[in-house]
C-alpha positions as CSV (number, residue, x, y, z in Angstrom):
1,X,21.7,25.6,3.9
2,X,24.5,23.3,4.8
3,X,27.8,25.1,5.9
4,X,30.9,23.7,3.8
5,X,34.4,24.9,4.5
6,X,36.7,26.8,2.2
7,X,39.9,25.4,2.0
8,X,42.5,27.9,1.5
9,X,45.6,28.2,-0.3
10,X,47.9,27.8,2.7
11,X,45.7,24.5,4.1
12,X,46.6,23.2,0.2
13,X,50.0,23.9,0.6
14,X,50.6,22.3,3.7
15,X,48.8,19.2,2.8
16,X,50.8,19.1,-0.9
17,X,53.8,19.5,1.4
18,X,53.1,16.6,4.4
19,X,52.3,14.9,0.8
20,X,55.7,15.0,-0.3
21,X,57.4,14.7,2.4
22,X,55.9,10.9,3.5
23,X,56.6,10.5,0.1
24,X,60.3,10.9,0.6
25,X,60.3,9.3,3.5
26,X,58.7,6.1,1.7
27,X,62.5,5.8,0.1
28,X,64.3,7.4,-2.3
29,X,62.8,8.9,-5.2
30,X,63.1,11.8,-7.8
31,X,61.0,15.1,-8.9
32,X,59.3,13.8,-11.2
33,X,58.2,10.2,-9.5
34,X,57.0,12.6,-6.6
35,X,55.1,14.4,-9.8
36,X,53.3,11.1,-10.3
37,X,52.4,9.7,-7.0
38,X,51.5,13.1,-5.3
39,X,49.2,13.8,-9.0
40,X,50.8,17.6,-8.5
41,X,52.8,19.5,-11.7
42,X,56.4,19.6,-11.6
43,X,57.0,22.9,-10.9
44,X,54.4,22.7,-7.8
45,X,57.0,19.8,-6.9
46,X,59.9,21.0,-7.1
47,X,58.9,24.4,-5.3
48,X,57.7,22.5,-2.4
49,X,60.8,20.5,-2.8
50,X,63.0,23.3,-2.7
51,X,61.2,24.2,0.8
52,X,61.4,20.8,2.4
53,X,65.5,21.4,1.3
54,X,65.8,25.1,2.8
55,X,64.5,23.3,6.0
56,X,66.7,20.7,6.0
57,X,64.3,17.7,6.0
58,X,65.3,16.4,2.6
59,X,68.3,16.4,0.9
60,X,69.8,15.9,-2.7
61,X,71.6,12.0,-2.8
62,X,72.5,12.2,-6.9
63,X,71.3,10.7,-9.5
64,X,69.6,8.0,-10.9
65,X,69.7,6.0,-13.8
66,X,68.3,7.4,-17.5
67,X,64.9,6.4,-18.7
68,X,64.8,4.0,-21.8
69,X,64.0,7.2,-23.7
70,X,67.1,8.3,-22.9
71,X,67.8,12.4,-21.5
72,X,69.3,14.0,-18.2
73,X,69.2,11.2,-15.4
74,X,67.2,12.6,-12.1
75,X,68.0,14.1,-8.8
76,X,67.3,11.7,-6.3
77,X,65.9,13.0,-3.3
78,X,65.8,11.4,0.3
79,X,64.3,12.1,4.0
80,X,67.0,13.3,6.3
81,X,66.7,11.5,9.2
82,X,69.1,13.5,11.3
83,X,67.4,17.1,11.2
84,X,66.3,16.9,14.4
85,X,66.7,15.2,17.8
86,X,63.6,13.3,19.5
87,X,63.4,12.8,23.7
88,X,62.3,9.4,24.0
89,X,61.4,8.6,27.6
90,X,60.1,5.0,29.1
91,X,59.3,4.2,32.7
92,X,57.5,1.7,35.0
93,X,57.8,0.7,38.7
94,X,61.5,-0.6,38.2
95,X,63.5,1.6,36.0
96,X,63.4,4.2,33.5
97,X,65.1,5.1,30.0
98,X,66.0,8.2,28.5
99,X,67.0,8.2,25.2
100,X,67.7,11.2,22.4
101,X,67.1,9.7,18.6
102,X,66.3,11.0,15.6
103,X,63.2,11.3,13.5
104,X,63.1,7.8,12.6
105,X,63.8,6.2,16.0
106,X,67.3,5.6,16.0
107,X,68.9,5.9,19.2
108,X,71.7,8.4,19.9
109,X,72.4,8.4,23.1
110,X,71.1,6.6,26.1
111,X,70.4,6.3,29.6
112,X,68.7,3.7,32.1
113,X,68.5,3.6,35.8
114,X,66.7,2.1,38.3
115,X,63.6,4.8,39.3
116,X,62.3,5.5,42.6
117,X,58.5,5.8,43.0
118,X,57.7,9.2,44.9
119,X,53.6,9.8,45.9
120,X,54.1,12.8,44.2
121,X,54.9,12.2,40.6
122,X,56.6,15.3,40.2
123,X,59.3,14.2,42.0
124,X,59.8,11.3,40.1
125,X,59.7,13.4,37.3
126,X,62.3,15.4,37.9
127,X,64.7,12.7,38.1
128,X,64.4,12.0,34.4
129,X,64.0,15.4,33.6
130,X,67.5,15.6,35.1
131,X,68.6,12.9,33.1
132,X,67.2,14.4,29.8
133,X,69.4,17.5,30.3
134,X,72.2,15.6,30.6
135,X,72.0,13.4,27.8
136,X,71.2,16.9,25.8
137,X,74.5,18.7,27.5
138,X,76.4,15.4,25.9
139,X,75.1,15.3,22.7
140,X,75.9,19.5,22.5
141,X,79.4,18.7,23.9
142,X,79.6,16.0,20.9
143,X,78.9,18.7,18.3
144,X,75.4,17.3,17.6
145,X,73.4,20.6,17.5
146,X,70.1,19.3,15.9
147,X,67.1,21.1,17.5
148,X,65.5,19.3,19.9
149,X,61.8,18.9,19.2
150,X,58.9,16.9,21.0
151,X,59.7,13.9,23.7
152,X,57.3,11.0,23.3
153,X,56.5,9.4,26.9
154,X,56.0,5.5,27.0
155,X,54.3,4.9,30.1
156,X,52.9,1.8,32.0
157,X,49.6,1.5,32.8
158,X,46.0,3.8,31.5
159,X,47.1,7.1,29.8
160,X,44.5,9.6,28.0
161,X,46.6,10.4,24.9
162,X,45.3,14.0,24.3
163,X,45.2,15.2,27.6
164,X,48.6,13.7,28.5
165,X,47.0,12.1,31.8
166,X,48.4,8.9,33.5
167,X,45.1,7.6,34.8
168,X,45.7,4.7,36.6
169,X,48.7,1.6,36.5
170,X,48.1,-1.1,38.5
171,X,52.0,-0.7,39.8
172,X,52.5,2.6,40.3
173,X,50.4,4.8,42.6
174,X,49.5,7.8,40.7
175,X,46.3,8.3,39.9
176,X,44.8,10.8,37.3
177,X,48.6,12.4,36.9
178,X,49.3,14.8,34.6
179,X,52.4,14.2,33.7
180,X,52.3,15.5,30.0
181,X,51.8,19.3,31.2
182,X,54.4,19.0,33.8
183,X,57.1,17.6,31.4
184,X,56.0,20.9,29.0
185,X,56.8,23.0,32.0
186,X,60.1,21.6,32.2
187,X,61.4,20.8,29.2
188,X,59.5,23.6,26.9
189,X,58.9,21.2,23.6
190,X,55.7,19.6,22.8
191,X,55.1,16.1,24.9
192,X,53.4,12.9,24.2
193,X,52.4,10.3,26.4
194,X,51.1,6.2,25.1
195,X,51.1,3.4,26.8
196,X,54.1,1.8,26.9
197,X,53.1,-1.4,24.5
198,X,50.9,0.8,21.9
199,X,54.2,2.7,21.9
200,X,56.2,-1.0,21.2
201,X,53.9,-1.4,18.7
202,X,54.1,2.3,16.8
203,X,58.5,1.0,16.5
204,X,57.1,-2.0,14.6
205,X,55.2,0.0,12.6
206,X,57.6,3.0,12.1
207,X,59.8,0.9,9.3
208,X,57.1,-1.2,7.7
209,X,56.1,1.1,4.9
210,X,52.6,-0.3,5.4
211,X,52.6,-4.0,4.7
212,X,50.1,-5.0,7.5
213,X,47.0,-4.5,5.1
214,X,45.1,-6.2,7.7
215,X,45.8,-6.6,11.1
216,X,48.5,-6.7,13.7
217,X,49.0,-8.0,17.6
218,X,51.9,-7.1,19.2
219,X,52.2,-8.6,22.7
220,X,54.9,-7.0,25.3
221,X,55.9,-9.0,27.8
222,X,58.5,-7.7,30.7
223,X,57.4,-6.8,34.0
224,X,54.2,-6.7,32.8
225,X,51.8,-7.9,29.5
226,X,50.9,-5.2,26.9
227,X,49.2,-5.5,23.6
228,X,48.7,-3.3,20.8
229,X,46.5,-4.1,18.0
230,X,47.0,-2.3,14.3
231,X,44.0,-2.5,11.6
232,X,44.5,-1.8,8.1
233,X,47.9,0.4,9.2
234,X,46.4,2.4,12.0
235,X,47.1,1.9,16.0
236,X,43.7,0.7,17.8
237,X,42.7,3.0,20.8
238,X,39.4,2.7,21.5
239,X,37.1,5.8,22.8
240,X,39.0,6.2,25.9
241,X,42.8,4.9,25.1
242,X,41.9,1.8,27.2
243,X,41.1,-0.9,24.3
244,X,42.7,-4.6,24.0
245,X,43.9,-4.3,27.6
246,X,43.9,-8.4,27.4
247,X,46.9,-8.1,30.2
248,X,43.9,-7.6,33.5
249,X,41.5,-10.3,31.2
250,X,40.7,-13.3,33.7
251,X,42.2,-16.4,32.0
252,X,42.2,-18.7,35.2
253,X,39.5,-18.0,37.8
254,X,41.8,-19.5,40.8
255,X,45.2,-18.0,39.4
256,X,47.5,-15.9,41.4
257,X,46.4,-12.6,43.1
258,X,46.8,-9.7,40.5
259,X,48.3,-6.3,41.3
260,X,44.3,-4.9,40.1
261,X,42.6,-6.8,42.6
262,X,41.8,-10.0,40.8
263,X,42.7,-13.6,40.4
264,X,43.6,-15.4,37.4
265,X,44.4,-12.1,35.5
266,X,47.1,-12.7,32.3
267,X,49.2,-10.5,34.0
268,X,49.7,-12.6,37.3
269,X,50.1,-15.7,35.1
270,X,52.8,-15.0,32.4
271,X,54.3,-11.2,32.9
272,X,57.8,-11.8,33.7
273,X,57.1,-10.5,37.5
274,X,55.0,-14.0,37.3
275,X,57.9,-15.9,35.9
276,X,59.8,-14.7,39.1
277,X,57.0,-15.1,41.6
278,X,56.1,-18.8,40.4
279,X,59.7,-19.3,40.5
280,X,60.3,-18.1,44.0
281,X,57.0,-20.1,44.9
282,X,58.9,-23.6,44.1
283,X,62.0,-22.8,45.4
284,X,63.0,-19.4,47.7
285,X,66.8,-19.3,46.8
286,X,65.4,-17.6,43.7
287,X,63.6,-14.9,45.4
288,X,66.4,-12.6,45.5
289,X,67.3,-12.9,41.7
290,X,66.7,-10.3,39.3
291,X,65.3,-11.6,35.5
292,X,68.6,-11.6,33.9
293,X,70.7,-13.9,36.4
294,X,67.4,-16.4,36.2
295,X,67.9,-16.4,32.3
296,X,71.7,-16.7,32.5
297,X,70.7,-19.7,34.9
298,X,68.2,-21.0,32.4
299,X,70.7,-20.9,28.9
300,X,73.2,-22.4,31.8
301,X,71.1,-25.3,32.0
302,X,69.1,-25.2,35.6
303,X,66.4,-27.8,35.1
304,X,63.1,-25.6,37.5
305,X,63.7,-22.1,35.5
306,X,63.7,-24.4,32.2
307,X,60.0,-26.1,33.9
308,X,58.8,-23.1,35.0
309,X,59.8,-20.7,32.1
310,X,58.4,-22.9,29.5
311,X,55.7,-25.2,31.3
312,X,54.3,-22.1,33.1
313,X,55.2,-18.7,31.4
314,X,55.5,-20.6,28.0
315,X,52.0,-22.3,28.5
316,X,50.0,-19.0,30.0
317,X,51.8,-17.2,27.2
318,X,50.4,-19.4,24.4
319,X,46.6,-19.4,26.1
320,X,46.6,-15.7,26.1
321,X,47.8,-15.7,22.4
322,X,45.1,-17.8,20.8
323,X,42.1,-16.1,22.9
324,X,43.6,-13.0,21.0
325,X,44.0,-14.7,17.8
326,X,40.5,-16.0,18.3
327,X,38.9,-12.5,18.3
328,X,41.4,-10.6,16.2
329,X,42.6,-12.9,13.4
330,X,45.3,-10.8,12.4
331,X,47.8,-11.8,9.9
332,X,51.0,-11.8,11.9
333,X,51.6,-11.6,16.0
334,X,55.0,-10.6,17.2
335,X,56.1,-11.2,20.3
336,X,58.3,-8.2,22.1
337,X,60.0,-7.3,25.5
338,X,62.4,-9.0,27.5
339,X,61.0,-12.5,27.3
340,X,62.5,-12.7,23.6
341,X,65.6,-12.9,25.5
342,X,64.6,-16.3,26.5
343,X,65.0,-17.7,22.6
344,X,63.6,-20.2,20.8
345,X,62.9,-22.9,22.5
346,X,60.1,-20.6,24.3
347,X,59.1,-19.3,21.0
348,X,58.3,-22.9,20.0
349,X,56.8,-23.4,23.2
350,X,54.1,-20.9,23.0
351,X,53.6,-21.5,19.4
352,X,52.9,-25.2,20.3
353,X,50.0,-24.0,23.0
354,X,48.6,-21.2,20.6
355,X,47.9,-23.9,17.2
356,X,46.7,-26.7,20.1
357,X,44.0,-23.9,21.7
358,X,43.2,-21.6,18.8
359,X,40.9,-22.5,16.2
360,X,42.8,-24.0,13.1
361,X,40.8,-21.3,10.5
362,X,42.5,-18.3,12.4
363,X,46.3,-19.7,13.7
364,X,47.5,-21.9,10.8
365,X,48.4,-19.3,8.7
366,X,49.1,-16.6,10.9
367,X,53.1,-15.4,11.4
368,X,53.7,-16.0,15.2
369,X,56.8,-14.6,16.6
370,X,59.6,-13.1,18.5
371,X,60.5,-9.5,17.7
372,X,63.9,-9.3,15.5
373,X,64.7,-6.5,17.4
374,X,63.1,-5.6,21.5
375,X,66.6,-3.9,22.6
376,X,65.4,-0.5,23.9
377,X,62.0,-1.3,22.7
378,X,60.4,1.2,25.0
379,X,62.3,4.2,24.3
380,X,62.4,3.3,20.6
381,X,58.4,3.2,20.9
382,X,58.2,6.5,22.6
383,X,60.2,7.6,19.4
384,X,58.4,6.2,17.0
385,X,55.0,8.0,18.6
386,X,57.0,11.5,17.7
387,X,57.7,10.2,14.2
388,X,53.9,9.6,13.8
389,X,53.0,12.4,14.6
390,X,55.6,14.5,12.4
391,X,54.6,12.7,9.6
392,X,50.6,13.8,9.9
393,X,48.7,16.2,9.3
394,X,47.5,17.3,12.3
395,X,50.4,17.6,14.9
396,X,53.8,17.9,12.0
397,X,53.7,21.9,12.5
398,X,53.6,22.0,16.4
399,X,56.4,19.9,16.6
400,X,58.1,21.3,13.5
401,X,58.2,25.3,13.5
């Protein structure tokens, strides 16, 4: 006889509650609108209401207006945001960025610093754990006294989600790291580690109220190329949080050497490292420049960035982009990271190279574009992985006791 399990009383509860709650968070709404999209009574509404109040993660806003039937006008009800503080943390082989928000991503306070890359990770670790404390001791000293409860990691490179393992990044030398359990150690809330353009994609997702019904690409491009992929609202992993890694995919057999080991990898051709290495390869005196003096250079005018950044970035950028499109088809591609800096004349660029290389049934009526927002992406991402996970099922109680 097939086992089934009993779900109790207290397993219904919680999952009427998480019920409401996304419901709140969805926008403003009343009791009785709750009542109908939850399919619970009123009074079972308005106890569990009454809880999510006590808490503190919904609050009372007034009223609305009458029906056409006329009688008391509701109590609207709405998510608050600012019940709690997130750690948002993002780092690759440059800098890092430490951020506190709150449950929907919105940064509070911030920090970013150039990191230094120790053998031992710990060490590295403890730099930003340093910085975390900080930002914490400011926001105290500001009279913002929200509990602080989970800090999402956006990391660079191969990361097993559950386990809170770096595996492998292809520029930084840790190997296998486990970074997630030494954070816990330190900072004594609940961490959680994605790669650093899943968790780019998770910010675009946080405040679309599920209007991708289909499919998603977001591309990252800074010092490196990420991608994450969304179908039908959810993030796409893969069995071992290693799918759509399209950044180490071989697009030109004789391209440049890549930091993995080969040649021709989309990475080497159109990361922003690239940008700078193809740069310095025409002409030295750029070398020594860091990305934003080269873009000040190119909005100034210079005639090689313009060539290079277009003709070369802009080009690989669009190949890339309609291989993706080609096996994907998603309804809309945004564009995120640094390079958006560059504006629109690259955004035309690589829109050019993706309708001239993908097939006309999957790019002419896909949305191709820059991201309307990629300042503090990262950190926002790392957020916005924390704010996923309070709003499910599964994780909302160990980061919410």
């Amino acid at each position: 006889m097939k086992n089934t399990k009993m779900i109790s009383k207290n397993d219904m509860k919680e999952s009427n509650r998480m019920s409401i709650l996304k419901t709140v968070r969805s926008g403003i709404c009343s009791r009785a609108e709750i009542s109908a999209a939850v399919g619970l009574s009123k009074p079972a509404v308005s106890a569990l209401v009454d809880e999510l109040i006590r808490e503190g993660l919904v609050y009372e806003t007034g009223r609305g207006d009458s029906t056409e039937a006329g009688g008391k006008r509701p109590i609207l009800l709405d998510f608050q945001a600012d019940a709690a503080l997130i750690v948002a943390v993002s780092f690759n082989n440059e800098r890092y960025e430490v951020a506190l928000t709150n449950l929907v991503g919105i940064v509070k306070f911030y920090v970013k610093k150039k990191i230094k890359i120790y053998d031992d990770f710990r060490q590295t670790l403890d730099l930003i754990v340093q910085d975390i404390r900080q930002l914490i001791q400011e926001a105290r000293g500001q009279g913002v006294l929200q509990p602080v409860i989970a800090c999402g990691m956006a990391v660079r490179g191969l990361v097993d989600t559950k386990l809170g393992i770096m595996r492998y990044s292809a520029s930084i030398p840790w190997t296998d790291a486990p970074i997630g359990d030494y954070m816990r150690e330190c900072l004594e809330i609940p961490i959680f580690i994605e790669n650093d353009a899943r968790a780019g994609t998770y910010a675009e997702l946080l405040h679309s109220n599920g209007e991708y019904k289909d499919a998603l690409v977001c591309v990252s491009v800074g010092l490196g190329i990420g991608t994450g992929v969304v179908i039908h609202n959810e993030v796409y992993r893969g069995a071992f949080d290693g799918a759509v890694n399209f950044a180490h995919t071989v697009i030109s057999h004789d391209g440049p050497l890549c930091r993995c080991g080969n040649h021709g990898c989309w990475d080497a051709l159109a990361s922003i490292t690239a940008f700078g290495e193809e740069l310095s390869r025409r002409d030295d005196k750029y070398a020594s420049l860091d990305f934003d003096t080269v873009l000040k250079m190119y909005h100034d005018g210079d005639p090689l960035v313009a060539d290079v950044l277009l003709n070369h970035t802009g080009y690989w950028l669009g190949v890339g982009i309609a291989n993706i499109l080609n096996i994907f088809n998603p309804e809309q591609l945004i564009i995120q990271g640094d390079i958006t800096s560059a504006g629109q004349r690259l955004e035309q660029k690589i829109i050019e190279i993706v309708q001239r290389r993908a097939l006309s049934a999957v790019s002419k009526d896909v949305k191709i574009g820059f991201s309307q927002d990629s300042e503090k992406l990262q950190v926002r991402g790392a957020a916005a992985v924390i704010s996923k996970h309070f709003f499910s099922d599964t994780y909302h109680r160990i980061i919410w006791n």
